[in-house]
C-alpha positions in Angstrom: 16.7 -42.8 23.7 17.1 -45.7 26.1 21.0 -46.7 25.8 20.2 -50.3 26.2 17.2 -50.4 23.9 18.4 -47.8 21.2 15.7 -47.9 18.1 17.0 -48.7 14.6 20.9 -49.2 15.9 21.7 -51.0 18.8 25.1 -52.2 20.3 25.8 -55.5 21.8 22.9 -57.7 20.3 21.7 -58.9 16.9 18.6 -58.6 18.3 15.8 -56.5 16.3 15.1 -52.8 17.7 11.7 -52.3 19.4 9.3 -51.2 16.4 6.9 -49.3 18.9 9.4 -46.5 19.8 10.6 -45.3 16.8 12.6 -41.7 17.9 11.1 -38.5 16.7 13.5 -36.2 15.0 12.6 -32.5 15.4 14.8 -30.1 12.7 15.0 -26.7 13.4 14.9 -24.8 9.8 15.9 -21.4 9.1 12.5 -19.1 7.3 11.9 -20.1 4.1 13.5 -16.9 1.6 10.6 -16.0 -0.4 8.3 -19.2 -1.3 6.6 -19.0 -4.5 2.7 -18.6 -4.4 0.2 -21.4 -6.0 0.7 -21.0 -9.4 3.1 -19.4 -9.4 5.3 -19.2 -13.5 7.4 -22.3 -13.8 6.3 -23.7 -10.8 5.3 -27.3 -9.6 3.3 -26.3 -6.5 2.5 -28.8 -4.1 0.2 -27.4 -1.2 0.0 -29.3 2.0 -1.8 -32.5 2.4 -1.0 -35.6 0.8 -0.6 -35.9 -2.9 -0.2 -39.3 -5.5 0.6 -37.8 -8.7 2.2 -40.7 -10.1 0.1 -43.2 -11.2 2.7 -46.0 -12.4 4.8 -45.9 -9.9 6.9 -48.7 -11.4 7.8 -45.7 -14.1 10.0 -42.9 -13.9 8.4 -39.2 -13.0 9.6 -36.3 -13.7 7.2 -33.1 -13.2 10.0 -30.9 -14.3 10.3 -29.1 -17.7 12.3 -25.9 -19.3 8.8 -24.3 -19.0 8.7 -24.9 -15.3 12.0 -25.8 -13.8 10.8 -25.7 -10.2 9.2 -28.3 -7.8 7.8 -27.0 -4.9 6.7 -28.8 -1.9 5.3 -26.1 0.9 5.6 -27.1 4.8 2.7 -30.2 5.1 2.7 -31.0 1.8 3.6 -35.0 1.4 4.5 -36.6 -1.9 4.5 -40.3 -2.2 6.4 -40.9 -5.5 9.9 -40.7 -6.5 11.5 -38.2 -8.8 13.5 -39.4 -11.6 15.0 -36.7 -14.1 17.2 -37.4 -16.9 19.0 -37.2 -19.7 20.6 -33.8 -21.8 19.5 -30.8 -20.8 20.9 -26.8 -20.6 17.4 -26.1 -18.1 18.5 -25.2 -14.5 16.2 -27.6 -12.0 15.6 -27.0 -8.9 13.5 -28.9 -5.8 12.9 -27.5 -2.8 10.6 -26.5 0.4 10.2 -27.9 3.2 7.4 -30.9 2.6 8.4 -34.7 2.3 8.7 -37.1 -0.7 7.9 -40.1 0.6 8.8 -43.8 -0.8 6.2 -45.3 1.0 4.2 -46.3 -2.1 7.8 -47.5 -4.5 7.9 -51.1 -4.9 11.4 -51.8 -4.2 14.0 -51.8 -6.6 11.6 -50.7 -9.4 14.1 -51.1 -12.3 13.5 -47.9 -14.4 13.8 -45.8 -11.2 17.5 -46.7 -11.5 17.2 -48.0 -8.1 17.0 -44.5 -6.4 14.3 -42.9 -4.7 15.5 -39.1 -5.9 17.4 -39.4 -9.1 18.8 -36.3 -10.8 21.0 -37.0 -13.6 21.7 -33.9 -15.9 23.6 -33.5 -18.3 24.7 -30.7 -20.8 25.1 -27.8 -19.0 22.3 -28.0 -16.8 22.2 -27.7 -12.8 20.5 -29.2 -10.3 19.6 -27.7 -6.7 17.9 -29.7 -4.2 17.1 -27.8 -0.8 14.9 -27.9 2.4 13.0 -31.0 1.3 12.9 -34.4 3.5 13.0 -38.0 1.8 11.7 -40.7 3.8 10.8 -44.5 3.1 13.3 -45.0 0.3 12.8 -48.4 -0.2 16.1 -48.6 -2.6 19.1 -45.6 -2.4 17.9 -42.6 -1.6 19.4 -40.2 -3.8 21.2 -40.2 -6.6 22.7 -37.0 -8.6 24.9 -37.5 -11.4 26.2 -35.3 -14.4 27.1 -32.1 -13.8 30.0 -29.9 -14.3 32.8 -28.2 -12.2 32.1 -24.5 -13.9 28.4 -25.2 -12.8 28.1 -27.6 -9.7 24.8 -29.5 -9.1 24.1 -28.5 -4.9 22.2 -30.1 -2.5 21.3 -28.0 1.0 19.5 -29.0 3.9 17.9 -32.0 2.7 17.1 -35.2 5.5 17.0 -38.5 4.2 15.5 -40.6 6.5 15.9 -44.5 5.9 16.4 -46.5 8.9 15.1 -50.3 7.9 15.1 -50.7 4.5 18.1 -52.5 2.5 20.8 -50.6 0.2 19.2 -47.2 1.0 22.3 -45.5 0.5 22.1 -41.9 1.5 24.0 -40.1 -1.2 26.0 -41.2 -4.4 27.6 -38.4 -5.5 28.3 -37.4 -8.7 30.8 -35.3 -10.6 31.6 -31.1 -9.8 28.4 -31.0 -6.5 27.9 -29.4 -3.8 26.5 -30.9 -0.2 25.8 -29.2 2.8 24.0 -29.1 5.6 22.5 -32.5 5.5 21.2 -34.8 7.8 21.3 -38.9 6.8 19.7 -41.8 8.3 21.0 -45.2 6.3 20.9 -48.9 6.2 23.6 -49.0 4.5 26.4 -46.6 3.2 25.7 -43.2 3.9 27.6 -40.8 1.4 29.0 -42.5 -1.4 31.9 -40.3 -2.5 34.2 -42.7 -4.9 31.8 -43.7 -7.6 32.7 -40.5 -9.6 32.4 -38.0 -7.6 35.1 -35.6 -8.7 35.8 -32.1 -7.7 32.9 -32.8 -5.1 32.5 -31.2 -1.7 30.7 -32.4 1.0 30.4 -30.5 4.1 29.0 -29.5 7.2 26.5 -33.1 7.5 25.3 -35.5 10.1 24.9 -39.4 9.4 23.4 -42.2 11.5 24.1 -45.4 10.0 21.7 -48.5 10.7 24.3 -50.7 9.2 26.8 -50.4 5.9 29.5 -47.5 6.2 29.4 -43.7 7.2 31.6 -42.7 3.9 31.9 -45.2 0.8 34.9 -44.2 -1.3 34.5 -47.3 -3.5 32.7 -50.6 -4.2 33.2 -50.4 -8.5 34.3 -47.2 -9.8 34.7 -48.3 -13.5 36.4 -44.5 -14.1 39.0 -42.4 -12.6 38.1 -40.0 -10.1 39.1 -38.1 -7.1 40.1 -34.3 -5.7 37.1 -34.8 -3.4 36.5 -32.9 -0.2 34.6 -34.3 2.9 34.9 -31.4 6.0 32.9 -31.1 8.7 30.9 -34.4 9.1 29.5 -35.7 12.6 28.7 -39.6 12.7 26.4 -39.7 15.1 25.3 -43.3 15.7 27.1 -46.0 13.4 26.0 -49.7 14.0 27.7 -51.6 10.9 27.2 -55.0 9.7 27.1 -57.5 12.4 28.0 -59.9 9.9 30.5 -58.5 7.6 33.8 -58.6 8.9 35.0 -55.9 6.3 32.7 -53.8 7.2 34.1 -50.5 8.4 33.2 -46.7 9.1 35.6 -45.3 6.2 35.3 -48.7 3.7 37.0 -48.9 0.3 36.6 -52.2 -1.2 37.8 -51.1 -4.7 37.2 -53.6 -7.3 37.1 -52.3 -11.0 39.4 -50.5 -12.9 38.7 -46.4 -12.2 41.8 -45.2 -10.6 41.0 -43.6 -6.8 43.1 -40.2 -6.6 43.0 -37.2 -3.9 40.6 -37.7 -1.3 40.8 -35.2 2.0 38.0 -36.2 4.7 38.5 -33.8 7.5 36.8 -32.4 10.9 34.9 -35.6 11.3 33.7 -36.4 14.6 32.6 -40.0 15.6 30.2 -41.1 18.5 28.0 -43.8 19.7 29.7 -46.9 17.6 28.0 -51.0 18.2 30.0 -54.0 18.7 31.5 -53.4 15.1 33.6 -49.7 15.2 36.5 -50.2 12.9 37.1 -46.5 11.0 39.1 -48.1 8.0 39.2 -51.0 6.1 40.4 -50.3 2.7 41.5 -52.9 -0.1 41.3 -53.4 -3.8 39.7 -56.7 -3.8 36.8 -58.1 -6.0 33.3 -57.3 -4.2 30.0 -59.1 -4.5 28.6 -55.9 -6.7 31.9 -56.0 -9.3 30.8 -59.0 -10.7 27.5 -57.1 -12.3 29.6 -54.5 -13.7 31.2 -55.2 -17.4 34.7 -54.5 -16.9 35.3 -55.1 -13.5 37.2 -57.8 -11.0 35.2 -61.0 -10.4 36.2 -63.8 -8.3 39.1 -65.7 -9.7 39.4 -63.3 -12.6 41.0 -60.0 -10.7 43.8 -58.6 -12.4 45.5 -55.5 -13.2 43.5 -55.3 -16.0 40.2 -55.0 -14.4 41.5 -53.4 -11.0 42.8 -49.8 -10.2 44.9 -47.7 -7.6 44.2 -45.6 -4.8 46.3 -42.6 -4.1 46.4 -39.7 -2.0 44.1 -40.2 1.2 43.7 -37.8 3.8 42.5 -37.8 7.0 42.3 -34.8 9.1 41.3 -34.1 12.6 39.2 -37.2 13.1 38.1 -38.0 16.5 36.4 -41.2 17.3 35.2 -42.0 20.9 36.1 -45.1 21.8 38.6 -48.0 20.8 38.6 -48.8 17.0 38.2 -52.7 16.8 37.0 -55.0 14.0 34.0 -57.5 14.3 35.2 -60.2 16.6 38.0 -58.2 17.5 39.2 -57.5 14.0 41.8 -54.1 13.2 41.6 -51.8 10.8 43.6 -52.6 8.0 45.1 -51.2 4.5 45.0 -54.1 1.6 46.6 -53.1 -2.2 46.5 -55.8 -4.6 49.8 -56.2 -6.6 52.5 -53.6 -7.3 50.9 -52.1 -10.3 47.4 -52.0 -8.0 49.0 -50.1 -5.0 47.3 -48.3 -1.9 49.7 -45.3 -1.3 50.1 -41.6 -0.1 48.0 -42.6 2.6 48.2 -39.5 5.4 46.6 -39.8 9.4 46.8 -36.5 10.7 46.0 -35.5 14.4 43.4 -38.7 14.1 42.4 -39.4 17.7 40.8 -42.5 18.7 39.6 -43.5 21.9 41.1 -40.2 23.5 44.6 -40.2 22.1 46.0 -39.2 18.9 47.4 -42.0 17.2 51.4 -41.8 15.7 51.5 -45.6 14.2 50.2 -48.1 12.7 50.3 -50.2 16.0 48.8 -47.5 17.9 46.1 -47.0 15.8 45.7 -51.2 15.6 46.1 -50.9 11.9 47.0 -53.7 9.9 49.3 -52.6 6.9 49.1 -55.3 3.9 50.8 -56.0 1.0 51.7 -53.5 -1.5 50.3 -50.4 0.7 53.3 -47.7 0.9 54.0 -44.2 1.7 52.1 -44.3 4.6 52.5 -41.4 7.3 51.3 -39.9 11.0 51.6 -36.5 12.0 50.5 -35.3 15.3 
């Protein structure tokens, strides 16, 4: 695309992108491995062509039962309803192909969708794979997967969202024990959520464009402990942030409830093609304007160490970012704890590399270090 007139992110203006030059994205899939037939047992078969079968789309819809356990959406077939599946269950679900479920039709933020497009949250012994299928028009988060186990990890492969405009279309909010691989994410607004309790997750091996919000969200809220999570192999391709949200930032913690943040490793990531906005962390435990919804958490005035936790143990590993790293307005990156029992620390920069050179200090790396942020180390 036109550098100067870049559709969906653009650097240097808060001016909107052209709406009649949307890019196309062509993806290059591997052959299908043995598609079921039409009627196939324990199928949901959707042929090609475009398909409504969700009447109340204000209401959940599930398709998916221990009879058939399969939803599959060939190549041309187009869905315009979420999927929201629930609750306790020992079935194995799975949704793949490679049609599209589109949120074209969702009014936004229809309450008992739980406010995301594709919502899979099993629990009991149950697994979830999601594979080949693209989401587009989310007109909340895009997909959400939650319960799960580390014995038997929910997994999602080669799945595009595709959500350039629309507000708080997260990409991904992990959950607990998944696998995720392969993706490709277009987001107005954070991309892969990974903090929210997403233990003994790995993520690898995925591409993100982000319209505005951050590439990887480690918290806003976690109200429970979590951590041991593996990010390897990402490529941000385009990031725009917020042009108004000067704590805004590529990597963003903003932790502000009372789940402890342990073990986090986010390596092999490769950064490109940042607006006017490219700072790769800002991290502090802080109230947030989403904490105040949640029962239990930091709001305003009232943070404490009661309702705020620590973060510990953050990796990063052979980052490379072209470009400088620089705040809104000229802004640094910075690390923020909250009191000495609310700490930041363990923090570890390995071979990062921005703008060309691998930074060795905080001051190279224009890193503001706050109060109550220790243990903090460089290695080349």
């Amino acid at each position: 695309p036109d550098p100067d007139h870049d559709p969906w992110c653009f650097a240097g203006s808060d001016a909107p992108p052209p709406v009649d030059r949307p890019p196309l994205l062509i993806f290059a899939e591997p052959p299908e491995n043995e598609p079921p037939a039409p009627g196939a047992p324990g199928v949901v078969y959707f042929g090609p062509g475009l398909h409504d079968p969700n009447p109340n789309l204000t209401a959940p819809w599930c398709p998916l039962t221990a009879a058939r356990p399969t939803l599959y959406l060939a190549p041309g077939a187009y869905l315009r309803t979420g999927i929201s599946c629930r609750g306790d269950t020992d079935v194995d679900y799975n949704v793949t192909g490679r049609g599209v479920i589109s949120g074209e039709l969702v009014p936004r933020a229809a309450g008992a969708w739980g406010q995301c497009l594709v919502h899979m949250g099993m629990n009991g012994q149950g697994r979830v794979t999601i594979s080949g299928v693209v989401v587009v028009d989310a007109p909340m988060m895009q997909m959400c997967l939650g319960g799960g186990v580390v014995a038997r990890p929910h997994e999602v492969h080669g799945v595009k969202l595709i959500a350039p405009e629309s507000s708080n279309s997260d990409g991904i909010h992990a959950g607990p024990a998944q696998i995720i691989d392969d993706c490709f994410i277009i987001a107005h607004d954070d991309a892969l959520d990974v903090g929210q309790g997403a233990y003994s997750s790995v993520i690898t091996n995925t591409t993100i464009w982000n319209t505005w919000g951050s590439a990887i969200l480690i918290s806003w809220n976690a109200q429970h402990d979590t951590g041991n999570a593996v990010v390897d192999g990402l490529d941000v391709i385009r990031w725009q942030g917020d042009l108004y949200n000067t704590n805004e930032s590529i990597i963003l913690i903003r932790h502000g409830c009372v789940g402890n943040l342990s073990n986090f490793t986010f390596a092999n990531i490769r950064i490109e093609r940042t607006g006017i906005n490219s700072r790769l962390v800002g991290w502090s435990i802080a109230p947030t304007g989403w904490s105040c919804d949640v029962r239990g958490c930091a709001c305003g005035d009232n943070a404490s160490d009661d309702n705020l936790g620590s973060v510990r143990g953050i990796t990063l590993r052979d980052v490379t970012m072209d470009g400088p790293s620089v705040g809104l307005h000229g802004g640094s990156n910075f690390i923020r704890g909250f009191s000495p029992l609310r700490q930041i620390y363990d923090v570890r920069f390995e071979r990062v590399k921005i703008n060309g050179r691998v930074v060795t200090s905080a001051a190279a790396m224009n890193l503001e270090v706050g109060p109550y942020v220790s243990n903090l180390t460089f290695a080349q």
